[in-house]
N, C-alpha and C positions, 0 to 999 in steps of 0.2 A: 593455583587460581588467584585469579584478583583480589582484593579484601574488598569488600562490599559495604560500603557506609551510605548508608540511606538515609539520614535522622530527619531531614528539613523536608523529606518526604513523608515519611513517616509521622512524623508532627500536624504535617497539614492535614493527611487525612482522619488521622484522631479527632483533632479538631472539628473538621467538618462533621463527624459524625455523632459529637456534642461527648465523648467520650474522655473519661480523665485520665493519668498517670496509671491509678492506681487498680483503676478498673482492667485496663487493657494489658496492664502487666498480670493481672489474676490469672485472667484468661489464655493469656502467654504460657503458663506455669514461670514466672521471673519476678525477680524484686523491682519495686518501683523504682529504687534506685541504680538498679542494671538497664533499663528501660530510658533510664531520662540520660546514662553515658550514650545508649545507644542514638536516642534523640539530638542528642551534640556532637555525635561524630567522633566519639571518644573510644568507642569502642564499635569493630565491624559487625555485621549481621553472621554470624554461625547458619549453617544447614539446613540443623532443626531449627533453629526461630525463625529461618526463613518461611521456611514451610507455614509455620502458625500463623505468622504473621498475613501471608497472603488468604487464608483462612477469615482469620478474625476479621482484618482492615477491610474484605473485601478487596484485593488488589490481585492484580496480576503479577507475577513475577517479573515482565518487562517492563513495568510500571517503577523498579526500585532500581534497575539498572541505569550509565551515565547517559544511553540513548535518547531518553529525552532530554534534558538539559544541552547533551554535543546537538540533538538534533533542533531544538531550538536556536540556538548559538549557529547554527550554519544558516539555517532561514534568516536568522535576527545579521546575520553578514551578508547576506547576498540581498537583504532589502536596502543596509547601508552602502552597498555601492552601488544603487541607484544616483544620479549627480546628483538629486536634491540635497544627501547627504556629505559632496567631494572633500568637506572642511572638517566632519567630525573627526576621521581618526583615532578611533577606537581599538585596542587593540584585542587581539584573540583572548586572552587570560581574563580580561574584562567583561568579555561577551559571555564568557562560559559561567563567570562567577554571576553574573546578573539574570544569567537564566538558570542556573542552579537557584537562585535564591530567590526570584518574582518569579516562576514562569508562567504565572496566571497575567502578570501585567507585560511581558514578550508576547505572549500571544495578542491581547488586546492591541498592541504596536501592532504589529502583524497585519490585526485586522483593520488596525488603521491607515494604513497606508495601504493596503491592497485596498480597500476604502477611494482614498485619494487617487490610484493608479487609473479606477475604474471612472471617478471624476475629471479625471485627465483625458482619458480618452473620452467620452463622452461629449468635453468641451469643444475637442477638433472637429467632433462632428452636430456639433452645438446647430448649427444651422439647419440638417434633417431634421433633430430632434423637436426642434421648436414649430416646424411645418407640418410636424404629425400631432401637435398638442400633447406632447408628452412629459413638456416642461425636464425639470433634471429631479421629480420626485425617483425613480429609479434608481438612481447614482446612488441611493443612501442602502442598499440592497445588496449584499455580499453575492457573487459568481455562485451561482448555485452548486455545478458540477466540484468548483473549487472549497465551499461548504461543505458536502458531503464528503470530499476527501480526506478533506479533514477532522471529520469525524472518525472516519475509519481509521484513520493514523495512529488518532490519539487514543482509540481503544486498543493500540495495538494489531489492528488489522483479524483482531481473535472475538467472536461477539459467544459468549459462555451458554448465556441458554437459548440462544436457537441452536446451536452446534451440538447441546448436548439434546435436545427435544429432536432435532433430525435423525443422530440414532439410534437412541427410544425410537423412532417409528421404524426405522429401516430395520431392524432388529422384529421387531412385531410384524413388519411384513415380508416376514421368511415367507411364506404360502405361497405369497404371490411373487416372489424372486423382484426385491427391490432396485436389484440392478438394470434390470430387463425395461425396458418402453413397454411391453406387453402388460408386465407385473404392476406397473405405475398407475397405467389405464385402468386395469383393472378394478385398483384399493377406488382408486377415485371414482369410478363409478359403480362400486359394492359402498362402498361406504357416504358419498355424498350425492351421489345421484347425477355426475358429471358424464357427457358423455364426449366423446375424444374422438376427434373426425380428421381424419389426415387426408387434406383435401389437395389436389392442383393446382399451383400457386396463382393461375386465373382468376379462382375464387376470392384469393385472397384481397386483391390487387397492390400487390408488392411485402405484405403484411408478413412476418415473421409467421405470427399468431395471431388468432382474435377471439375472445371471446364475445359470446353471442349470450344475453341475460333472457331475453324472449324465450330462446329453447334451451337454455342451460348446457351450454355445448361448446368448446373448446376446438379450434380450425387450426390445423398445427398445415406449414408447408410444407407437402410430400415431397419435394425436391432438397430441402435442408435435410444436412448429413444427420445421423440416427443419434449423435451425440446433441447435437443442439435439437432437433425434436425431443427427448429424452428431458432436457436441459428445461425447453418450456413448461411441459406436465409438471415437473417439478415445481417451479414456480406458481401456476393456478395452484399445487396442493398445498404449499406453501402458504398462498393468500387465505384458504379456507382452514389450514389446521391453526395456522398462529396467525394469522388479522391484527388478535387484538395483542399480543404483544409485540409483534411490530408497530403496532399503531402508540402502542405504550414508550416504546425504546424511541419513536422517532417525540413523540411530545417532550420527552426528559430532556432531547437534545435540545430542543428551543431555538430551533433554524430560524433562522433570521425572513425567510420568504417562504411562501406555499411551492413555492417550485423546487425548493430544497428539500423541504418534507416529502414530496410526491417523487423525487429522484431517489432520496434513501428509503422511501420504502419501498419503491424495486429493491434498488441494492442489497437490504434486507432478505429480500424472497429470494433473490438471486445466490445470497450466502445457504440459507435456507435451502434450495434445490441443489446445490454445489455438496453439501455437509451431507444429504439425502444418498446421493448418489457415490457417492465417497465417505460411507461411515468414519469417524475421527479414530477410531480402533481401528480396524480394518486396514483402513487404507496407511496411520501409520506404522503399523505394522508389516505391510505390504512394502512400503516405499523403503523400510530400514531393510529388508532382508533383499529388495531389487537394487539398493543401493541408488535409490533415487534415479533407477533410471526409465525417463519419461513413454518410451514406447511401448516397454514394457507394462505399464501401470494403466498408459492409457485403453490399448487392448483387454488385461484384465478386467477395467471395471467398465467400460463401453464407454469413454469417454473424451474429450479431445485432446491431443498435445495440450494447448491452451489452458484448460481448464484443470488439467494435471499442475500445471505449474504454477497456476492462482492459489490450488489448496495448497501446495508444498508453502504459501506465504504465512497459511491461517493453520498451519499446526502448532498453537501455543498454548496448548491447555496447561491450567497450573498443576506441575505435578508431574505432569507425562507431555510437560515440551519435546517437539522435533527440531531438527536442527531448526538453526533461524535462517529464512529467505528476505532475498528482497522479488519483488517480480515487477515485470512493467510491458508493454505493450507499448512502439512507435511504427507511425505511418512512415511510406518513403520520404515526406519531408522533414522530419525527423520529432514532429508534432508526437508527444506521451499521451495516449490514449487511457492507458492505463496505468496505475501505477500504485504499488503495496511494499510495505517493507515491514520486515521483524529485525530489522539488521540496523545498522548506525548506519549504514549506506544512501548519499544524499541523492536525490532528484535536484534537477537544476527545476525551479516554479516560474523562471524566465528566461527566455532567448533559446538558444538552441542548448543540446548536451556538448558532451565532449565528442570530439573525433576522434579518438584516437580508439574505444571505445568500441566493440569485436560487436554490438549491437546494429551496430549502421553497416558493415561488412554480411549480412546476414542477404542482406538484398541483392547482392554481386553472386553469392553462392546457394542458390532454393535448392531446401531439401537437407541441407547439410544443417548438424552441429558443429557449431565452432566454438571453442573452447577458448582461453584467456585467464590468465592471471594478473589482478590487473591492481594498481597499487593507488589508494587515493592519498593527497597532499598531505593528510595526519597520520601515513605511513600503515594505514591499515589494509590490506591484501585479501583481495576477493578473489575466488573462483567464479567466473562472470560465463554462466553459456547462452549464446544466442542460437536463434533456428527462424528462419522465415515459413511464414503459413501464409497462404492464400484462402479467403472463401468465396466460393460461389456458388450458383446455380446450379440446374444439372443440364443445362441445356443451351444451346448455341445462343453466341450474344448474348448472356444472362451476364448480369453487373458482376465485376471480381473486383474482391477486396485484399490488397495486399499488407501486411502489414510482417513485422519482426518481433519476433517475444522473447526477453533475455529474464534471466533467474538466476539465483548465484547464492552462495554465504561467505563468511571471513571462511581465510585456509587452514584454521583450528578445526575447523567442523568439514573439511571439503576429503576428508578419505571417505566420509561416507558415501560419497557420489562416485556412481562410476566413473565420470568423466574427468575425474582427477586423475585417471591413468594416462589421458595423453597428454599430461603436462609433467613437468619436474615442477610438485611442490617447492624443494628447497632450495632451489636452483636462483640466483639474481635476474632472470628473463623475466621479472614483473612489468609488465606494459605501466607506465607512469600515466595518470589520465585524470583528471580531475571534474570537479560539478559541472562547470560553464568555465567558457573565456572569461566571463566577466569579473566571476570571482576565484579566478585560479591561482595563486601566486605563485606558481613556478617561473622560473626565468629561462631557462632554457628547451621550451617545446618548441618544437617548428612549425607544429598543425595551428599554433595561438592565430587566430579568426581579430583579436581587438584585445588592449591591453584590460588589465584589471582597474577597475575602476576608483580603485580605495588606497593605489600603490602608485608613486610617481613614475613619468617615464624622463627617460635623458635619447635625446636624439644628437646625431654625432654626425654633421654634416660631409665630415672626411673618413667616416668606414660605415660602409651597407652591411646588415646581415640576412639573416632569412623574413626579417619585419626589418622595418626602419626606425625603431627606439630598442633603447635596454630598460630594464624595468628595474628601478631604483628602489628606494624605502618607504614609509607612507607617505603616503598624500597629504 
């Protein structure tokens, strides 16, 4: 295995937690001066002190790996070659050591220029804006959806005590078979006094759900499949068993707008009813002996494709990790709906993904798994499966929503999956495919959409190839 040098992480969070040397090495069982090699990188993290240490620091185990640092260093590169920066030229070894070593002031970057992006667009359309009296106070206001994402991220995509307070309850509500929509209604209306009306989506008028506070009553849409009705109860019980520490976890974060707050504490309850209905025992346990495989799993516990493949993101409990996912949800334009990762695997945050990429294939083929081996720029190899899902109504002319769900881990972890039997792990058939066009630097893709923006190009007036430049050294 890798050697695991965490020290400038390790460091910070001591710090932060007003703790010394001497203290956190007690509680280690280690010498303080085993502890401060460990702090300088002089020496790698062992097994057992790993374990201790996510104990004591309060950290997660993905919290000490190179994921975030690599995964800052890719965001902090695909914000540089944005043109504003065509001149910097900065090189990759640079990025990684500057987000290794500030990643509190890359993130601020970050937000400073997603900042600026959002002032940028705002100014083109300066003219609405100023006829609605809304001035450019706005513009100083982070993306909400894009806030809460990034909260998720950087926890990991794993929140500790609602996951583990979901099965504490699911567990207490064996009587009522917590898997069941039946057994759900049930607790919540034995125990809160909620009553659960699955009504005609007439009633609704278009509404998922609604709660009604007059009669204390919950309107779930009798046409939505049993796993998203399921999926809602969950959420109201959600809101009435943890409220308040959802309402706790979203103050800590210190979202920059109320619309940020009011997005992640769905998101919250959302985690919440997902954890509920898929105990973190259970279900990983279930998923290692089915070999992660999604049909399977989903019928077991009454659930959807989808929502099978969100928790394979969020099994990272410290101690009893599951393999590490990435997951993500696009529309047919190829817009990320959604998107989770446990993995170093990047999301492009702008322009389109890659094409090349068995996720956009998923719409040519409904109904199918497609499978992919697919190799990003830094040589690391995912097992990448996509499947399109359609939702809709249950009735003629009722709205359908199409979208592709792909999930995947590195091919260290992909025997677990069943879907690694229709590939040759070892085999050189890795699909090459990278973040975006913008910041790909391969030089010879044929699918390349626009050159990379941070790398020169040379155009050759007397030989065409499949683009008309070759793509030179930096910028």
């Amino acid at each position: 295995m890798k050697k695991l040098f965490a020290g400038q992480i390790l460091r910070r969070r001591r710090e932060e937690l007003g703790a010394t040397q001497s203290h956190v090495a007690k509680r280690l069982g280690i010498s303080p001066s085993y502890l401060n090699q460990i702090e300088s990188d002089q020496r790698p993290l062992t097994a057992a002190i790993l374990v201790e240490v996510t104990r004591v620091l309060k950290l997660q185990v993905a919290d000490l790996y190179d994921d975030g640092p690599e995964r800052l260093a890719a965001n902090l590169r695909e914000m540089l070659s944005d043109p504003l920066f065509e001149s910097a030229g900065v090189a990759a070894r640079e990025l990684k050591s500057i987000c290794a070593g500030a990643p509190h002031l890359v993130r601020a970057v970050l937000d400073l220029h997603a900042a600026y992006r959002r002032v940028e667009e705002r100014y083109r359309g300066l003219d609405d804006a100023l006829s609605q009296g809304d001035g450019l106070e706005a513009t100083r206001k982070p993306f909400a959806f894009d806030e809460v994402r990034d909260f998720f991220h950087f926890l990991g995509n794993y929140v500790d005590i609602l996951d583990r307070r979901a099965e504490e309850l699911a567990e207490r509500l064996s009587p009522y078979d917590a898997l069941a929509f039946e057994g759900l209604a049930g607790y919540a209306g034995e125990k809160f006094g909620l009553r659960v009306v699955v009504s005609p989506p007439e009633a609704l008028g278009g509404a998922v759900s609604r709660y009604d506070p007059d009669v204390d009553a919950l309107f779930i849409d009798a046409d939505q499949a049993p796993a998203t009705q399921k999926f809602q109860l969950g959420c109201a019980i959600a809101r009435r068993c943890e409220g308040e520490r959802i309402d706790a976890l979203v103050a800590d974060a210190r979202f920059k707008s109320e619309a940020a707050a009011d997005i992640a504490r769905l998101a919250l309850a959302n985690y919440f009813a997902s954890a509920l209905v898929m105990p973190y025992g259970r279900f990983a346990d279930a998923a290692r002996a089915a070999r992660h495989d999604v049909e399977r799993l989903s019928r077991r516990f009454g659930v959807s494709l989808e929502q099978v493949c969100h928790r394979f993101s969020t099994l990272q409990r410290p101690g009893r990790e599951g393999a590490p996912f990435y997951f993500l949800r696009v529309d047919r334009a190829g817009n990320i709906t959604k998107r989770h990762s446990a993995t170093r695997f990047q999301f492009a945050r702008y322009g389109g993904a890659c094409p090349l990429w068995n996720i956009h294939e998923a719409f040519e083929r409904p109904g199918q798994f497609l499978v992919q081996v697919a190799e990003m720029p830094d040589g690391a190899r995912y097992l990448s499966i996509a499947r399109s899902i359609s939702k809709k109504g249950a009735s003629f002319g009722s709205l359908r929503r199409d979208y592709a769900i792909g999930f995947g881990c590195e091919v260290d972890h992909a025997h677990e999956l069943v879907y690694s039997d229709a590939v040759d792990l070892k085999g050189s058939s890795a699909v090459r495919i990278g973040v975006s066009c913008r910041v790909c630097e391969r030089r010879d893709c044929a699918q390349r959409a626009m050159p990379p923006l941070d790398l020169a190009i040379v155009v050759d007036e007397n030989e065409r190839g499949v683009v008309p430049y070759r793509i030179g050294g930096g910028g």
